[in-house]
C-alpha positions in Angstrom: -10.5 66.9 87.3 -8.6 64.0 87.5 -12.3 62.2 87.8 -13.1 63.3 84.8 -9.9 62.6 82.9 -10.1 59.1 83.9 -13.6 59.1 82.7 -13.4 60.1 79.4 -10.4 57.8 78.9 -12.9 55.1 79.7 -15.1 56.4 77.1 -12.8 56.0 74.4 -11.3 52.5 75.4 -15.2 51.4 75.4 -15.6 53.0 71.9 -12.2 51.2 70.6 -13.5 48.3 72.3 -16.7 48.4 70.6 -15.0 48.8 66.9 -12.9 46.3 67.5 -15.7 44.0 68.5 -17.6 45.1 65.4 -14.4 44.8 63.3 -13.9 41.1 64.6 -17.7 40.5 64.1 -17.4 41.9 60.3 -14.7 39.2 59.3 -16.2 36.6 61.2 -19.1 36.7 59.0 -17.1 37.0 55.8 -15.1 34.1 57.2 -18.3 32.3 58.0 -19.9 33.9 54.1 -16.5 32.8 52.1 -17.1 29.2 54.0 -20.7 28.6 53.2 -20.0 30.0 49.5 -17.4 27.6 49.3 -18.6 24.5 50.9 -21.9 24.5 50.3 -23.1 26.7 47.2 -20.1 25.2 45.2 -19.4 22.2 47.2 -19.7 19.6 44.1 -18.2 22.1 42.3 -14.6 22.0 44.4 -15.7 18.6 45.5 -14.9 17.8 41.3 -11.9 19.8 41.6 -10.7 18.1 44.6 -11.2 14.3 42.9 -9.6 15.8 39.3 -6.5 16.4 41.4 -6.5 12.9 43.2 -7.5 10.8 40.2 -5.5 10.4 37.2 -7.6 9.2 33.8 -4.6 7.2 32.0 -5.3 6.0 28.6 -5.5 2.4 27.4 -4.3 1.8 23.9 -6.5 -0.5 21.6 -4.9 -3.6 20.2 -4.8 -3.0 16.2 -7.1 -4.6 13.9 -5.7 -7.7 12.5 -5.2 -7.5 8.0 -6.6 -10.9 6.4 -6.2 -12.4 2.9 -9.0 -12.8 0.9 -9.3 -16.5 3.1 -8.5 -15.5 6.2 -5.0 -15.3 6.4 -3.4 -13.0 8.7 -0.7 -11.1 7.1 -0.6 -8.5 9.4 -1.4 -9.2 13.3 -0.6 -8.3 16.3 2.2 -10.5 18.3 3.6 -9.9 22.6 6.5 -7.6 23.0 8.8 -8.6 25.7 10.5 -5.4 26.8 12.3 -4.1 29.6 12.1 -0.9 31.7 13.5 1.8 33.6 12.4 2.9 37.2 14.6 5.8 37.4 14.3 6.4 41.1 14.8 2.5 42.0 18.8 2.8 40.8 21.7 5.2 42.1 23.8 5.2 38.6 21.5 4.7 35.2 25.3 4.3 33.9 25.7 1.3 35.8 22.2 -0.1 35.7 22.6 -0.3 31.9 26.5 -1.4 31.8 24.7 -4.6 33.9 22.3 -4.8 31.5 24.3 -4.7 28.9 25.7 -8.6 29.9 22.1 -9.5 28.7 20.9 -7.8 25.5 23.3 -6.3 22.8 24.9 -2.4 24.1 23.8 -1.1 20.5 19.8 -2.4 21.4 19.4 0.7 23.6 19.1 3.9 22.4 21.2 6.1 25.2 20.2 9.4 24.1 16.8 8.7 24.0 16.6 7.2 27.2 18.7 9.9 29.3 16.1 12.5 27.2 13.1 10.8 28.6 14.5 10.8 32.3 15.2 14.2 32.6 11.7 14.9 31.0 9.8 12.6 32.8 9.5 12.1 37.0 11.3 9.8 38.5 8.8 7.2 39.0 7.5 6.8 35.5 8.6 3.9 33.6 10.4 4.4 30.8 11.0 1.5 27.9 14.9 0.7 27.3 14.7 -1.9 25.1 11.9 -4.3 23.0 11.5 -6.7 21.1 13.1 -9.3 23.4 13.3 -12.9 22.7 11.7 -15.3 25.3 15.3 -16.6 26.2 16.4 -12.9 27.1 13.1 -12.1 28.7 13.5 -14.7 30.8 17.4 -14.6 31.3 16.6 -11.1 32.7 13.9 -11.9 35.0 16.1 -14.2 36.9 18.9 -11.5 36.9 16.8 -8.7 38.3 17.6 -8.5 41.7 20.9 -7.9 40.5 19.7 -4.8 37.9 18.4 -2.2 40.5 15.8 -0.3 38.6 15.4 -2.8 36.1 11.4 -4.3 35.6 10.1 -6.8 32.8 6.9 -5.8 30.5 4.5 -7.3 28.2 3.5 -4.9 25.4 1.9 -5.4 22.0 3.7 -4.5 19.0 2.9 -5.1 15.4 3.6 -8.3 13.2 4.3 -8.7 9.6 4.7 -12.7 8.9 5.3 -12.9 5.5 8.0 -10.3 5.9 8.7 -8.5 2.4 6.1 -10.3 0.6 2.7 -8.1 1.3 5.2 -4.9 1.8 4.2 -2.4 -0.9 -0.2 -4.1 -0.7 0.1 -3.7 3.5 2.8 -1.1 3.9 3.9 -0.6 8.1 3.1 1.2 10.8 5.5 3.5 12.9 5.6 6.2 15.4 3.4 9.6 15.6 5.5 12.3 13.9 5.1 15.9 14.2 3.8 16.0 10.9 0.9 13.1 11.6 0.0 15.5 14.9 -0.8 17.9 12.5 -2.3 16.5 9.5 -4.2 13.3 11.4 -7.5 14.1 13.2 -7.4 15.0 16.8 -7.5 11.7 18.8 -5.8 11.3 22.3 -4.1 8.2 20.9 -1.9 10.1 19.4 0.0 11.4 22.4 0.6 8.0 23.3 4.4 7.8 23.1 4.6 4.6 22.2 1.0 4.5 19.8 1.8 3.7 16.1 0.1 5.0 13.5 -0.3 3.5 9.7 2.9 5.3 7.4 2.3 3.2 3.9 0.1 1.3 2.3 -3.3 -0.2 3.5 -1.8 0.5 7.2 -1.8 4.2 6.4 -5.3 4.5 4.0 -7.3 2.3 6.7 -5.8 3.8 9.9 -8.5 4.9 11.5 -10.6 2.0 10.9 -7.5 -0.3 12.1 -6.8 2.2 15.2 -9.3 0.8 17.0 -11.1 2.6 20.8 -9.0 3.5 23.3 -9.6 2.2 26.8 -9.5 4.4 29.6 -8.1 3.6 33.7 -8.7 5.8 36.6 -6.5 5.7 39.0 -5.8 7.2 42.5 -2.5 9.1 42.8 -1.2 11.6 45.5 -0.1 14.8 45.3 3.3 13.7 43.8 1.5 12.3 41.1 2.8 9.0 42.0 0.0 6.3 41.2 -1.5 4.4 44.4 -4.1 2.4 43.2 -6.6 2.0 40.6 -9.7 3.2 40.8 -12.1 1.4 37.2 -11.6 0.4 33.9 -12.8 0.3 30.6 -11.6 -1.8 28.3 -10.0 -1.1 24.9 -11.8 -2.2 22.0 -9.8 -3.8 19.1 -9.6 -1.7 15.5 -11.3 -3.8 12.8 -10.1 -6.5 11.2 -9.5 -6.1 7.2 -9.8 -8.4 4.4 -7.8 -8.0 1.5 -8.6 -9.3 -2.3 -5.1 -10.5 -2.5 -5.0 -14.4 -1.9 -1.8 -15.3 0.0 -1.2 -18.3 -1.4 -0.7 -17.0 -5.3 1.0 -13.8 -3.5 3.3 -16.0 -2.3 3.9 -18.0 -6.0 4.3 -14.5 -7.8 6.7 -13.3 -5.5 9.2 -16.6 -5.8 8.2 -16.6 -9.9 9.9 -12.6 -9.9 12.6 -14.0 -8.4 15.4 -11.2 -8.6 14.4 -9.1 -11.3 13.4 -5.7 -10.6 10.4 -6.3 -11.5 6.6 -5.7 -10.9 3.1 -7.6 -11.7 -0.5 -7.2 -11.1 -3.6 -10.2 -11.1 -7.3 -9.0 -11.2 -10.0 -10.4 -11.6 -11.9 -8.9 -14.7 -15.4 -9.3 -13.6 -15.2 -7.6 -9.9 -12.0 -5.5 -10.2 -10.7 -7.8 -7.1 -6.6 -8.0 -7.2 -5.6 -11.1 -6.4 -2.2 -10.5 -6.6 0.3 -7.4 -6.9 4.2 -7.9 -6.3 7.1 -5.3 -6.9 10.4 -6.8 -6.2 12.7 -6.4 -4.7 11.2 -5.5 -1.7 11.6 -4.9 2.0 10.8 -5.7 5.3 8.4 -4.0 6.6 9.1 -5.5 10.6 11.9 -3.4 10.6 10.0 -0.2 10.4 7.9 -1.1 12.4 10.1 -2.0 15.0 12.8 0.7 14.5 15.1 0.6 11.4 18.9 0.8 11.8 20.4 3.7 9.5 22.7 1.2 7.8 19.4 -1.1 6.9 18.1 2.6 6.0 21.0 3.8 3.6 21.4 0.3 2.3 17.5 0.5 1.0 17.7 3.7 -0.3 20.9 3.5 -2.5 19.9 0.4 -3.9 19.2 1.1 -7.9 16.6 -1.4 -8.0 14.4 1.0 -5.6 13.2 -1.3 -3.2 11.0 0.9 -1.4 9.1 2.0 -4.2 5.9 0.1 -5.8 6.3 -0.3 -9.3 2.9 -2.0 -9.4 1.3 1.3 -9.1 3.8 4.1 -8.9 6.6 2.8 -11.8 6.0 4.9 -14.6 6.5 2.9 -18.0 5.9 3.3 -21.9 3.8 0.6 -22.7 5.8 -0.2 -26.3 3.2 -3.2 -28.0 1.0 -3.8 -25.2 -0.9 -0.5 -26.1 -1.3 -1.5 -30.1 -4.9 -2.5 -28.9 -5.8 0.8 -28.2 -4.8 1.9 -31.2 -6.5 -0.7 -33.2 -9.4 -0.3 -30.9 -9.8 3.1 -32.0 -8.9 2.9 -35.4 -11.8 0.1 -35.5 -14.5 2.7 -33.5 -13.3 5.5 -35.7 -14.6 3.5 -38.7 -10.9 4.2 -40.6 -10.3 1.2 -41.0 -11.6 -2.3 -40.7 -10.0 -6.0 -39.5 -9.4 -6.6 -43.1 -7.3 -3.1 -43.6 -3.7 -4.2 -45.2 -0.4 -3.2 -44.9 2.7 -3.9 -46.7 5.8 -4.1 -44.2 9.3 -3.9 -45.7 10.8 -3.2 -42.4 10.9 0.6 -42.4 8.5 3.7 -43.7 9.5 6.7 -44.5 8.3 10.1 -43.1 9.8 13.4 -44.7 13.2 13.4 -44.5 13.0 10.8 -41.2 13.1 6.7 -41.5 10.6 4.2 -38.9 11.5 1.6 -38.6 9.6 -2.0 -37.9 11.3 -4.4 -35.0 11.4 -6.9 -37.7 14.5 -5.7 -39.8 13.6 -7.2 -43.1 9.6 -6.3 -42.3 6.6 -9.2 -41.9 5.4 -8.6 -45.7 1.3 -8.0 -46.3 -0.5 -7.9 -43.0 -4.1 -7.4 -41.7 -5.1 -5.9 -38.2 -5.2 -10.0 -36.8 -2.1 -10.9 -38.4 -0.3 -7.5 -37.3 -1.2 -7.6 -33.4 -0.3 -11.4 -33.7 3.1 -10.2 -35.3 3.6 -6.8 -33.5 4.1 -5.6 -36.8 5.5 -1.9 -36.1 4.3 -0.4 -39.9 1.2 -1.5 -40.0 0.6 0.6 -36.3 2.5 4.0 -37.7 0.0 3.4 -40.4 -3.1 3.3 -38.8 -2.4 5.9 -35.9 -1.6 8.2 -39.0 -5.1 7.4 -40.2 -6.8 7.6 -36.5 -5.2 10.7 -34.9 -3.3 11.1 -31.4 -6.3 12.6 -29.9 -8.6 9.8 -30.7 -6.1 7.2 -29.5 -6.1 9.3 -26.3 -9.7 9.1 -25.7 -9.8 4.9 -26.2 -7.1 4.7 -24.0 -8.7 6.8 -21.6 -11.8 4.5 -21.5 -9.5 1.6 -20.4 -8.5 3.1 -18.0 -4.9 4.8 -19.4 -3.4 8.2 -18.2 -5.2 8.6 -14.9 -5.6 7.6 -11.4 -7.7 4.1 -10.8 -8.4 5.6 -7.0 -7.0 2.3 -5.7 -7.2 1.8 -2.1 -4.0 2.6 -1.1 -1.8 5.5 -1.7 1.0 6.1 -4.0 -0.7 5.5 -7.6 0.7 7.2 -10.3 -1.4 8.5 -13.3 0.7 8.0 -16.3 0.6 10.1 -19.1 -1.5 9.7 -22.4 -0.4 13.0 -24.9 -2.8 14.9 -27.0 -2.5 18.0 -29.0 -3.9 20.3 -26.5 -1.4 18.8 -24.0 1.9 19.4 -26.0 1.0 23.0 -26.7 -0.3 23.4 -22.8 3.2 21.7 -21.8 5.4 23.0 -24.2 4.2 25.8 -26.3 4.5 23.7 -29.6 2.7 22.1 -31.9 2.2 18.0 -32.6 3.7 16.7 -34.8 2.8 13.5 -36.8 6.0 12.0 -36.4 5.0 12.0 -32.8 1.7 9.8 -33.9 4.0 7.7 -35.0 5.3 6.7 -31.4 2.2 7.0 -30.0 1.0 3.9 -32.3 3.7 1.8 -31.0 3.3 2.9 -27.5 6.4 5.0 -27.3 7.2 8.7 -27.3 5.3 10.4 -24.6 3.1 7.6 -23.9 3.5 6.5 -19.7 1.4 4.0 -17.9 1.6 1.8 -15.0 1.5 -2.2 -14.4 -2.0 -1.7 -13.0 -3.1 0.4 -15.3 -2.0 -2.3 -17.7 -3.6 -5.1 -15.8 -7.1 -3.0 -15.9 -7.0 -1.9 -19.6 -6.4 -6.0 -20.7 -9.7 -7.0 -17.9 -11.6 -4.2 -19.6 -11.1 -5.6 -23.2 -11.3 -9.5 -21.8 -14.6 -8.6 -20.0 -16.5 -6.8 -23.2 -16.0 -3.4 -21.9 -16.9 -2.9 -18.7 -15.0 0.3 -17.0 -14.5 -2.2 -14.1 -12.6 -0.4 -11.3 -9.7 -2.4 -9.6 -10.0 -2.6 -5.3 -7.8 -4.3 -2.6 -10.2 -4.3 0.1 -13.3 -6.1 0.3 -14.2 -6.2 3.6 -13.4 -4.1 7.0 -15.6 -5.9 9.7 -13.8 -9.4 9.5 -15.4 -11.8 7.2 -13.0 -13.4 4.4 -14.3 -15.4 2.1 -15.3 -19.2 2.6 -15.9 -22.4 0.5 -17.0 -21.6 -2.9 -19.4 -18.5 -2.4 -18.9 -16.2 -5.0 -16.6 -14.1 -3.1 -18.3 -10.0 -3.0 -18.8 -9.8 -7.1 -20.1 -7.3 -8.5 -22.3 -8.0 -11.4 -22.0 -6.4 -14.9 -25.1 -4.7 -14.1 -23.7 -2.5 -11.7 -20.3 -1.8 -14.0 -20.3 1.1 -16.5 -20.7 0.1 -19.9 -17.2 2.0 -21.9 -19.3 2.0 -25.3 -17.5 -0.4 -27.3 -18.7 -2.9 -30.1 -18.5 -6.3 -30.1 -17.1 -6.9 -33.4 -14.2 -5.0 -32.6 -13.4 -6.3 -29.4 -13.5 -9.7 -31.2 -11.3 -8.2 -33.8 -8.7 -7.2 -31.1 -9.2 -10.2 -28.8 -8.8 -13.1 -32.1 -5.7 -11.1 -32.6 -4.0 -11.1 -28.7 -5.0 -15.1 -28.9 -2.8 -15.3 -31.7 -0.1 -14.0 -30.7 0.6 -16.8 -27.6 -1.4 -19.8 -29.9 -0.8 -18.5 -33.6 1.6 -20.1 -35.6 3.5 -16.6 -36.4 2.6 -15.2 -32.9 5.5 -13.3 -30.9 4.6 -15.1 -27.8 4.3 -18.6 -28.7 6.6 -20.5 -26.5 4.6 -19.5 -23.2 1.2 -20.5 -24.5 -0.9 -22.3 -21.9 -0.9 -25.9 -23.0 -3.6 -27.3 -20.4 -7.1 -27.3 -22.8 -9.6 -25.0 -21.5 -7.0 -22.9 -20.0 -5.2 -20.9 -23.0 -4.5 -17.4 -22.5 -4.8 -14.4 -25.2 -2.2 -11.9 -24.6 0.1 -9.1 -25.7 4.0 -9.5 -25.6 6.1 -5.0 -25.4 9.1 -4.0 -25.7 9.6 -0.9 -24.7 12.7 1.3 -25.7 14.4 3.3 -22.5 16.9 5.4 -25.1 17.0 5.8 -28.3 18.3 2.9 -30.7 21.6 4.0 -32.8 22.0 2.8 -36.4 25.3 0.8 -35.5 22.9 -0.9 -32.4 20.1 -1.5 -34.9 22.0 -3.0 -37.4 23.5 -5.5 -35.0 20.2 -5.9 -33.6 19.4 -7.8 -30.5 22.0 -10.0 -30.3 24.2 -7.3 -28.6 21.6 -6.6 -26.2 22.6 -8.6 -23.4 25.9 -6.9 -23.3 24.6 -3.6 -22.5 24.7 -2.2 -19.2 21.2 -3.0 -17.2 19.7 -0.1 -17.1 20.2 0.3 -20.6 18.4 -2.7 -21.6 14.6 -2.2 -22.9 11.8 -2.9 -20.7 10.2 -6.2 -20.8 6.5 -6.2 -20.9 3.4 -8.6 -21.6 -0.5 -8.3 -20.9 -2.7 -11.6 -20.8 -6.1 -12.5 -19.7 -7.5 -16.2 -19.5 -9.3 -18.4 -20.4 -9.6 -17.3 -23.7 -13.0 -18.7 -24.0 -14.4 -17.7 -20.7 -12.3 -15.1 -20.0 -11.9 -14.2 -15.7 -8.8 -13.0 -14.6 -6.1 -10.7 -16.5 -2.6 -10.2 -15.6 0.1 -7.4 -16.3 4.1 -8.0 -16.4 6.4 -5.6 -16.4 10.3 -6.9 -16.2 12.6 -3.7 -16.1 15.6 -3.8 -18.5 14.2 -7.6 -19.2 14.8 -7.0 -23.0 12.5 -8.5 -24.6 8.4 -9.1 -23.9 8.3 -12.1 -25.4 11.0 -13.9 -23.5 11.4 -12.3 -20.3 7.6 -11.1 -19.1 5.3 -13.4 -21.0 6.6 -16.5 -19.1 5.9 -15.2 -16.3 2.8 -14.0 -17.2 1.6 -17.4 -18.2 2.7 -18.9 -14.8 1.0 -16.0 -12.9 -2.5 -17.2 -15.0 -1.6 -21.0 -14.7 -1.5 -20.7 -10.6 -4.7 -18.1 -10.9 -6.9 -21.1 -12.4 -5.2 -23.6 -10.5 -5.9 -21.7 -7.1 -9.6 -20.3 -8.1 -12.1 -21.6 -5.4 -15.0 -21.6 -8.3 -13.2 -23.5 -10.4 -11.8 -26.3 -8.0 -14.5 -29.6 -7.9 -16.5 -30.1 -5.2 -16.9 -32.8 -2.8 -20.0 -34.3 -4.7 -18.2 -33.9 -8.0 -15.0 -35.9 -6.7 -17.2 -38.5 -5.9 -19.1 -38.8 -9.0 -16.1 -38.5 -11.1 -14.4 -41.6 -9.3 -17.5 -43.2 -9.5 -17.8 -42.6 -13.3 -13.9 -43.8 -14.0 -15.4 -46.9 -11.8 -17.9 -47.6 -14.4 -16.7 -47.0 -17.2 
């Protein structure tokens, strides 16, 4: 019995024996299965894995392309940033590390918050910036302290450069950190996580971005599991954005800028053949470094609460009637409408009457018998009421939308303004009324509804000075680096390739004979700021352009008072010019606000602006051959 008992117990050991045998042989060769899935049917697949988690791929950031002059000036560049840096882990008290730091570089110069928020979001082994910007003394001064600044290290960084300062502010614009709102309206680029990548904000910065951006570099490195960095792997090299080259020429820039002075102000040179703008100022200005490099909120508030609106440029984004500078329209499309012809006359006694309601001419006792010559040479108000009466608002509208009046130019930089030119169908769109020929009336003088813009101005006087051609005006002419040299005919374009704006000849003469005399005729408005250097005179246009209306006491003491109203009550100061009169290249637009009058405030600067165009232009200066022969000839003769 007891044989048999110890039998069968034997039986079932071997039987639990022999499942656990099977049971240990079972996951042995799942083991041995999971192991042979792992490392060798997915082994470069983990193997990946594996290096992903040991190397770190850290972006380089791309110097920015450099912005040139028409010449090859750099006006905005790229210059080193001396800057210092925070090892958090390398210091027991940030407090104290930046109270010693604080004997070197100004206590204000670091942003506190910032830096505390980038600690607690970052490890404790990632660098982060405290302040730039350094000069080379401080740098330096620092460098020798550091033992004494636990935590403290020294960096070289790239940050952007503005030389000219405010000059090339509104043409260039500034660049400045990624916002939340670039994240989401830029393209997807990697750059842009970068917390210290800038981005254009304004101006050619902003439209060219991309091209200026430049390729971002990229560095593997080795880090451990703490994602502390241990060495580096390979690089590639960033590759520099393109370099850009303006129309503008830095050298007449520069002139204009002075010639402004401190008016609140704005002007535009182009050149009326290629549409190039050689120059574009609105002053005052600002300083476009300072964005760039962080602006204070006092520099901030100080900007924006100055009544002169610094920030804003006038050249394309100031909004003005033209007063007289538009009377060429008018008598352009009074010629092209066939009502009337350069021999039409009109008898000015200072006022006309309309219904119940009195225009009135600038000239209070009127200019007598005029014809289209004499009355653009004269400004004579009359002789316009009369003739936009004859030629309608609508056709007015559609000449002075050939030359380029009431809409975007498409200018490469953002910021234009359209204007406004008025028509019928507009007024009753806009305000559910009818026109009104009383409203004709202001048209013809450039006043009512009427809006343009300086470089609207400045294309409409190179599209009658080039025997209209729609040219279209451009500040860029070249994005891969190559200004313009010696006296190569700098990227024209030929008249070929320009739009023809339907025009005749006879009128444009017509209009042009009259502009010329109003700088060189004996009765013109603009007289004392004619161009005395033969070959060089200028034809022009002198506005003045109301900003209220004109009360009866105000009229009758007329402009002698002017000067004692407050500034921005004063009338705007215009004047459009193109010379040479007889070879006509390069145009100009003025625009002085609350200047007063055209004549005296705008056309002189007007005729400097053309005087420093001709004396600048590459094509016009004498060769080395031609000095030579020239001295030769005085030898002789």
């Amino acid at each position: 019995m007891a044989r048999d008992q110890q039998k069968q117990k034997g039986k079932v050991f071997s039987r639990r024996a022999l499942m656990m045998a099977g049971g240990q042989a079972l996951l042995m060769s799942t083991l041995a299965g999971r192991l042979y899935y792992l490392q060798v049917i997915h082994s470069d697949e983990y193997s990946t894995m594996a290096d992903e988690n040991r190397m770190n791929i850290q972006l380089l950031p791309p110097l920015r392309g450099r912005i040139l002059d028409r010449f090859g000036v750099e006006v905005a560049s790229n210059r080193q940033n001396y800057r210092v840096v925070l090892i958090p882990e390398q210091t027991q008290s940030v407090e104290e590390t930046l109270a010693a730091l604080a004997n070197f570089v100004p206590a204000d110069a670091v942003d506190r918050d910032r830096l505390l928020r980038d600690i607690k979001r970052k490890r404790s082994f990632v660098p982060i910036p405290v302040v730039d910007n350094l000069s080379w003394e401080q740098f330096a001064e620092i460098n020798v302290n550091s033992p004494d600044l636990p935590g403290i290290q020294m960096d070289v960084g790239s940050t952007r450069d503005y030389p000219f300062g405010d000059m090339f502010a509104h043409i260039v614009g500034y660049v400045g950190a990624v916002s939340e709102k670039d994240l989401k309206t830029m393209a997807r680029d990697p750059l842009l996580e970068l917390p210290e990548f800038r981005v254009g904000k304004s101006g050619i910065e902003k439209y060219y971005d991309r091209s200026l951006r430049g390729k971002a570099g990229i560095s593997r490195v080795e880090a451990n599991a703490y994602g502390r960095t241990i060495r580096e792997l390979n690089r590639e090299e960033s590759i520099q954005g393109h370099d850009l080259v303006m129309t503008i020429d830095a050298q007449l820039q520069d002139f204009a800028t002075r010639r402004m002075g401190e008016e609140s102000a704005a002007a535009v040179v182009i050149d009326i053949h290629s549409g190039d703008i050689l120059s574009m100022v609105s002053v005052p200005s600002f300083d476009p470094n300072a964005f760039a490099n962080g602006i204070s909120s006092k520099e901030w508030k100080a900007l924006v609460s100055n009544s002169k609106r610094p920030l804003g440029n006038k050249a394309i984004g100031g909004q003005y009637p033209p007063g007289s500078t538009f009377k060429p329209i008018v008598a352009m499309a009074a010629l092209e409408a066939g009502v009337i012809t350069k021999n039409h006359e009109v008898f000015c006694g200072g006022h006309t009457e309309l219904g119940n309601h009195r225009f009135h001419c600038w000239k209070r006792w009127g200019h007598g018998k005029l014809n289209l010559e004499e009355a653009i040479a004269q400004s004579c108000d009359i002789y316009f009421y009369d003739i936009a009466r004859r030629v309608g608002v609508d056709k007015i509208a559609e000449m002075a939308n050939r030359f380029g009046l009431g809409d975007k130019l498409d200018l490469d930089i953002l910021g234009e303004r359209a204007g406004l030119i008025p028509t019928k169908d507009w007024k009753l769109a806009v305000q559910g009324v009818p026109w009104q020929v009383g409203e004709t009336y202001n048209v013809g003088i450039g006043q009512g509804y009427v809006l343009t813009t300086p470089l609207q101005l400045a294309v409409m006087t190179a599209r009658l000075a080039n025997g209209g051609k729609a040219v279209k005006p451009r500040l860029v002419r070249d994005i891969s680096g190559q200004p313009f040299e010696g006296e190569e005919q700098p990227h024209l374009s030929s008249h070929d390739e320009i739009v023809d704006i339907g025009i005749s000849q006879t009128s444009l003469d017509t209009v042009l004979t009259g502009m010329y005399r109003v700088v060189n005729g004996a009765h013109g408005t603009a007289r004392s700021a004619k161009i005395r250097t033969k070959g060089w005179e200028m034809a022009g246009k002198s506005g003045t352009a109301q900003v209220r209306r004109i009360s009866k006491k105000e009229r009758i003491e007329g402009v002698r008072k002017s000067d004692e109203k407050p500034w921005e009550e004063r009338d705007h100061a215009l004047f459009i010019a193109y010379a040479p009169y007889d070879d006509p290249r390069y145009a100009t637009a003025v625009i002085v606000e609350h200047g007063g009058s055209g004549s005296h405030a705008a056309a002189p600067i007007a005729r400097d602006l053309l005087q420093e165009t001709l004396r600048l232009d590459p094509l016009r200066r004498p060769s080395h051959d031609q000095i030579v022969r020239r001295k030769e000839e005085g030898r002789d003769a």
